[in-house]
N, C-alpha and C positions, 0 to 999 in steps of 0.2 A: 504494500500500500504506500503510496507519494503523501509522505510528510510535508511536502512542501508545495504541492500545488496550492491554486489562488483558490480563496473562496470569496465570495459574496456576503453580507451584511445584510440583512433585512430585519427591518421594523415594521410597525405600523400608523396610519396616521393619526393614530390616537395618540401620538410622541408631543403634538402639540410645540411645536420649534418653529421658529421664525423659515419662512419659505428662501432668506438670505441666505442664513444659519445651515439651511441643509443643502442648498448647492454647491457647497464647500464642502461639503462630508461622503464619504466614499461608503454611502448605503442606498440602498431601495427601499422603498414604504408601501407596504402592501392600505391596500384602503378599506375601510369598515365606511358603508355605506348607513344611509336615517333618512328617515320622511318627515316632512313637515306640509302636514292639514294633507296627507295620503301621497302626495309627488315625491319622488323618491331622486336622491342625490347625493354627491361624493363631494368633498373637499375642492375640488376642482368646478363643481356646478355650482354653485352660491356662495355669495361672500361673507364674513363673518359677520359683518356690519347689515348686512340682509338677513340672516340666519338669525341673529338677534333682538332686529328689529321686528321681526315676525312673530317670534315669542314673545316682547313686549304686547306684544296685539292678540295672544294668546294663542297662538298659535298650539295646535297636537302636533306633539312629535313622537316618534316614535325609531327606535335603533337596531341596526341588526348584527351581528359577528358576520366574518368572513369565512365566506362560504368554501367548502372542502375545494371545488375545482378552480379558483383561485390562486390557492396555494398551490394544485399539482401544476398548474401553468405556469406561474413562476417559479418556482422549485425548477421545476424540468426544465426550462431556458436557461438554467446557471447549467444545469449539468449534462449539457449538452454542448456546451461551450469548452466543458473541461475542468469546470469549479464544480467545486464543493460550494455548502450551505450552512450560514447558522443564523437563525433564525432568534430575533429578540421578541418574545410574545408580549403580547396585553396582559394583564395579570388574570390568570384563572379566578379570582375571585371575585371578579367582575366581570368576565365574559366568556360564552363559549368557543373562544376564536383559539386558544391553545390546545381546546381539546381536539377541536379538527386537525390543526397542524401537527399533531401524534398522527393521527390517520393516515395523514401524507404522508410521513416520515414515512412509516414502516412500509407502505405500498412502495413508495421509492425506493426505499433502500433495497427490497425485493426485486425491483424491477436493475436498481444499480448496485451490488451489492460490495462493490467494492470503492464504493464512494463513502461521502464523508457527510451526512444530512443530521446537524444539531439541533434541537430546538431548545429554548430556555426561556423558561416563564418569568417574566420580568417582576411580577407581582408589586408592578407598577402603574400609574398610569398620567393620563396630560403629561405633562411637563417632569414630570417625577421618572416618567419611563425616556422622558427625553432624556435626561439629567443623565438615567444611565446609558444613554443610546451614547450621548457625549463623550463620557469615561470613556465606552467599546471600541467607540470611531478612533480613538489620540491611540487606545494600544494598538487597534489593527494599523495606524499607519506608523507604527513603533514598530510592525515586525514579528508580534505573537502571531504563532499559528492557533490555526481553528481549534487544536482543544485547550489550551492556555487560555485561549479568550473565551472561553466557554467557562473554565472554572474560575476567572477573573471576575467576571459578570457575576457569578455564582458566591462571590467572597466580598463583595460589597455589595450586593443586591439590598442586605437589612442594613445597613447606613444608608441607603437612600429615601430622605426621611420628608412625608406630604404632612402638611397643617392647610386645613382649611376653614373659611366661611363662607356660609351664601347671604344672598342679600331680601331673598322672597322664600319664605319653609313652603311655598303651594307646590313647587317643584318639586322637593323628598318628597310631600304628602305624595303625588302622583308616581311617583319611583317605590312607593310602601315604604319610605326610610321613616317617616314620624305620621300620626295618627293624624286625621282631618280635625278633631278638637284642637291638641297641639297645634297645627298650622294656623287654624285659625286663631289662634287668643296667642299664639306669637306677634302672628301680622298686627294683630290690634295692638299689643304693648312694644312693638320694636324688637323682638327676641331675635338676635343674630344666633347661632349654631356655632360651635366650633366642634371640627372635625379633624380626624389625621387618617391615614393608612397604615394597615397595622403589620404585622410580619408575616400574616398570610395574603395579603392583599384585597382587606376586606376594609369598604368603607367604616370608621366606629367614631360615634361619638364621643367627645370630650369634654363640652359643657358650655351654657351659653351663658350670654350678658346683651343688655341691652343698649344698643345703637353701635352706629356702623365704624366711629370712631372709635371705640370698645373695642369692638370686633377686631380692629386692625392692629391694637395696643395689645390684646390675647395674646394674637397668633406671635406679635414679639414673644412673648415671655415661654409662646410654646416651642419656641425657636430655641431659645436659651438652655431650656429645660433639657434640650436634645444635641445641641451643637458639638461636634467635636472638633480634634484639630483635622482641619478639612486637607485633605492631600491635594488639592487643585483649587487655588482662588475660583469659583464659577459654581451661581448658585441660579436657577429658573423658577420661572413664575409663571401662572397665566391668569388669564381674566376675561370675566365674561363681559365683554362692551363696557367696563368699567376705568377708564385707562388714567384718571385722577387719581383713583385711588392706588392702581398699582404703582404708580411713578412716587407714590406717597411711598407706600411698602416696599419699593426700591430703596429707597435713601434708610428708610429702620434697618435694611438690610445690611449697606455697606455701615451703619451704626454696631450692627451684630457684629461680621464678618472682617470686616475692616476696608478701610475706601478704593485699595487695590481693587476690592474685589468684581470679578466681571456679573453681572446681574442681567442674564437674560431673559426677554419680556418676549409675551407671543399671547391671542387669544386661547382662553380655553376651547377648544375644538369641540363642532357639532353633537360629535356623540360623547363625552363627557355632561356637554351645557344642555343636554337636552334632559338632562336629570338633574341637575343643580341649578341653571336656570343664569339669564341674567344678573351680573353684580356678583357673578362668583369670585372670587379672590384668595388663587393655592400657590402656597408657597413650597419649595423644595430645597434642598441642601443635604450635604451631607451631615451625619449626626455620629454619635455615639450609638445611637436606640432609635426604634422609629416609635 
């Protein structure tokens, strides 16, 4: 078996990265498609700033994982070219998009059995699965081969640490994350949410306080609570059509971090925001703990 042949890099577009950010990075992004009020679209068909404004007007939305022949279509275009695969999932505990990518895996590997087809569940997600996409990109263009960068990803994957808030609870209430009571006697007193990702990559609660200034003063303190000495100044954010406030959360950041540090800003992406909703605001960095 060729230790040294090229492999390919894939993500998804739930990586949530500025479309600059990732022209520069030597990956492909598979795409998780979502409907809004039944019309169905990718990343590529509507703008964030449409996709937002449309949920402000209440828009239904609705998301799907990517689908099995997806993956064997791009899967099989690397390995036909002569690469190998490793594959960065969505976090299994939010989507069924890694348990298909098993699927593939093992049909290809059958079909190629002397290839090299990884998959690794990020049990991350937005900006938090970018964050490790980031890490992955700096080693692969360092020179790790495909299984080094697979247990690399695998050895910081729980330092890669999400704090969030939203800015409307009717969004979980439709995602089943808080009860239709809760939602609404939040809405009426102001009750922001604070949230993080846990080690399994499952949304969890952390505790609320009321008003959006609150909300953004928390998530410091849930930063602090978790920060470690970060191996790489570069920490991401995203936000749902909220862009005050994250340039706000920017600057607490290099207050955390220190002013070196790089702070990359990107919208929360459709199939994230279609369950947190408008005014979402997630931070990421590396930590101690997530």
């Amino acid at each position: 078996m060729d230790n040294n042949r090229p492999y390919t890099l894939f993500c998804d577009t739930t990586c949530d990265l500025p479309e600059e950010r990732l022209a520069q990075m030597d990956c492909k992004l598979l795409p998780l498609s979502f409907e809004v009020d039944g019309e169905t679209f990718t990343t590529d068909t509507i703008t964030m700033k449409e996709f937002y404004t449309r949920m402000r007007n209440d828009a239904r939305t609705k998301t799907s994982q990517i689908p099995v022949g997806v993956y064997e279509k791009a899967f099989e275009e690397e390995l036909q070219k002569g690469r190998d695969v490793l594959y960065l999932a969505f976090s299994s505990g939010l989507s069924g998009s890694y348990a298909s990518s098993l699927i593939v895996r093992d049909e290809l590997k059958d079909k190629y059995p002397d290839r090299k087809i990884i998959v690794v569940d990020s049990l991350a997600a937005s900006s938090g699965e970018g964050l490790l996409l980031i890490y992955a990109e700096k080693k692969k263009r360092e020179g790790y081969s495909i299984e080094k960068l697979a247990e690399y990803i695998e050895e910081i994957r729980p330092h890669i640490c999400h704090v969030f808030t939203v800015d409307d609870l009717k969004y979980l209430f439709r995602g089943g994350r808080v009860s239709r009571g809760a939602a609404i006697a939040g809405t009426m007193l102001g009750i922001k949410p604070l949230l993080n990702v846990d080690d399994e990559g499952h949304l969890i609660p952390q505790g609320k306080v009321r008003g959006r200034k609150a909300s953004i003063k928390a998530l410091g303190e849930m930063i602090k609570e978790r920060a470690g000495v970060n191996p790489n100044p570069i920490v991401t954010m995203s936000h749902g059509d909220c862009i005050d406030d994250a340039l706000a959360a920017e600057n607490m950041m290099k207050e955390i971090f220190g002013r070196d540090t790089e702070v990359v800003i990107a919208y929360t992406g459709p199939v994230i925001g279609a369950h947190s909703g408008p005014g979402t605001l997630a931070l990421f960095f590396y930590g101690d703990k997530r």
